[in-house]
C-alpha positions in Angstrom: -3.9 22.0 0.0 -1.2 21.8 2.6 0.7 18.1 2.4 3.1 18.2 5.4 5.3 14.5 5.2 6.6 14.8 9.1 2.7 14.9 10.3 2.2 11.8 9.5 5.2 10.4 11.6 3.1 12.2 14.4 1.0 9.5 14.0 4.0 7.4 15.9 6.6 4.1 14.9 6.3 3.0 11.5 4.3 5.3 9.7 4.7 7.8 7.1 7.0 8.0 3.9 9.7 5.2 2.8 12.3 5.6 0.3 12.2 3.1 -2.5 15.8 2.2 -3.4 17.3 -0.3 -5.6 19.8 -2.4 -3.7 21.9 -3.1 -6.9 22.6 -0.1 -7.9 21.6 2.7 -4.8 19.8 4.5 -6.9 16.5 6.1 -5.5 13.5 4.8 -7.3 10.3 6.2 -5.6 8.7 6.2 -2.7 5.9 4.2 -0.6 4.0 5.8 2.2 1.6 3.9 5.0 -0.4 6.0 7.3 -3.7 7.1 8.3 -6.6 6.7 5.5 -7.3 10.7 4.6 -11.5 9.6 4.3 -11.5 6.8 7.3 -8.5 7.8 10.0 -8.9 4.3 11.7 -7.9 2.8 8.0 -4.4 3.0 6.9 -3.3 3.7 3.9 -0.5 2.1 1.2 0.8 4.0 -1.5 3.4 4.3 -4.2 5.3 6.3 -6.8 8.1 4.6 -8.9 10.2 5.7 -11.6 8.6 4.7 -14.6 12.2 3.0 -15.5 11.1 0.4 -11.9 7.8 -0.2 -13.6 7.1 -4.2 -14.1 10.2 -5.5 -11.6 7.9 -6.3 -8.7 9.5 -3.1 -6.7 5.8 -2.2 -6.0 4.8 -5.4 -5.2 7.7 -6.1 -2.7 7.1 -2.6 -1.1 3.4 -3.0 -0.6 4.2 -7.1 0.7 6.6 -5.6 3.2 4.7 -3.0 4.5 1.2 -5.0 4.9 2.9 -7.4 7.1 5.2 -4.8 9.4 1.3 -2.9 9.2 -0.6 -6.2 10.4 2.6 -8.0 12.7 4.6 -5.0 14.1 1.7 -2.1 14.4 -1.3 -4.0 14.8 -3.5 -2.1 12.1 -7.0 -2.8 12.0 -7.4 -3.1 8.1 -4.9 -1.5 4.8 -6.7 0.0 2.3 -5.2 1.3 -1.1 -7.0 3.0 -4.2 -5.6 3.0 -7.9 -7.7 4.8 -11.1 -9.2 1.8 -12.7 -7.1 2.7 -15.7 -4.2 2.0 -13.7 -4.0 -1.8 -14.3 -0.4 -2.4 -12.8 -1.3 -0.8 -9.9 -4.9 -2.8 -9.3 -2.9 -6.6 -10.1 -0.3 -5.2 -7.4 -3.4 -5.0 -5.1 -4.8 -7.4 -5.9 -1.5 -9.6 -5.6 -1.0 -8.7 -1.9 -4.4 -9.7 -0.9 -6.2 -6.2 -1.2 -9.6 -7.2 -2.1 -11.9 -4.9 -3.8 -13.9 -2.4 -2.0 -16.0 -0.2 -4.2 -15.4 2.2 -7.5 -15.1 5.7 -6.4 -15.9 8.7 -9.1 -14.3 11.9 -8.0 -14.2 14.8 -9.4 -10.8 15.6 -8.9 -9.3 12.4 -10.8 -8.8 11.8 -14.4 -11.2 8.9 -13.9 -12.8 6.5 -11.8 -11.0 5.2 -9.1 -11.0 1.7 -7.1 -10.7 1.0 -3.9 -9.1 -2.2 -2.2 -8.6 -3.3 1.2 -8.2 -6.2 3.4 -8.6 -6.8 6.8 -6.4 -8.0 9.9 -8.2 -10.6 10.2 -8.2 -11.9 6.6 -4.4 -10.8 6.4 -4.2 -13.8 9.8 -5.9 -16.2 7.5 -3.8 -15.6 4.4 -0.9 -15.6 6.4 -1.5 -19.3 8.0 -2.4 -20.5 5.0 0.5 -19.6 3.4 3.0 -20.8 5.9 1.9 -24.0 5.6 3.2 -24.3 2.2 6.6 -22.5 3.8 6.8 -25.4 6.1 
């Protein structure tokens, strides 16, 4: 398997890979990536990898917030899709607490596991986003 990082800035402004760091400290935490859905190109894809000692601070959640809304406001993405193993609970509440709503259990045979998959359209991020700001008001 060839995983080339700089191919998916091909894809143009905005996606690709993002370092995770912590603002107190500088100190390099992980990483979160948003491109181009490997099984459906016209999704895009959010993803993660934190140091375990970043787990439960709501890095993950604050990276995947962020990103949604540049994705939705800034790139115009059509829908963000994300997948976690279903043993992986942090990882589904993150989806689920950025609106990813759930798509369908995948079993692969390359995991350790089945695996979920969330998404959540434009569209439904407009809503949520409407919604919200009415309460920001």
């Amino acid at each position: 398997m060839s995983f080339n990082i700089l191919a998916y800035y091909q894809q143009g402004y905005g996606f690709g890979y993002w370092a995770a760091i912590e603002k107190a400290t500088d100190e390099l935490i992980g990483w979160f990536y948003f491109r181009s859905a490997p099984d459906q190109p016209t999704d895009t894809a959010i993803g993660y990898f934190l140091k375990r000692s970043a787990w439960g601070k709501g890095y993950a959640t604050e990276g995947a917030q962020a990103l949604i809304r540049f994705g939705f406001t800034e790139l115009g993405v059509r829908r963000v899709v994300a997948t976690a193993l279903v043993s992986n609970q942090a990882s589904v509440r993150v989806m689920e607490k950025v609106g990813l709503q759930f798509e369908k259990t995948i079993t692969a045979d390359v995991s350790p596991g089945e695996v979920v998959r969330y998404c959540l359209s434009r569209e439904d991020f407009l809503r949520m986003d409407a919604f919200n700001q009415k309460f920001l008001d």
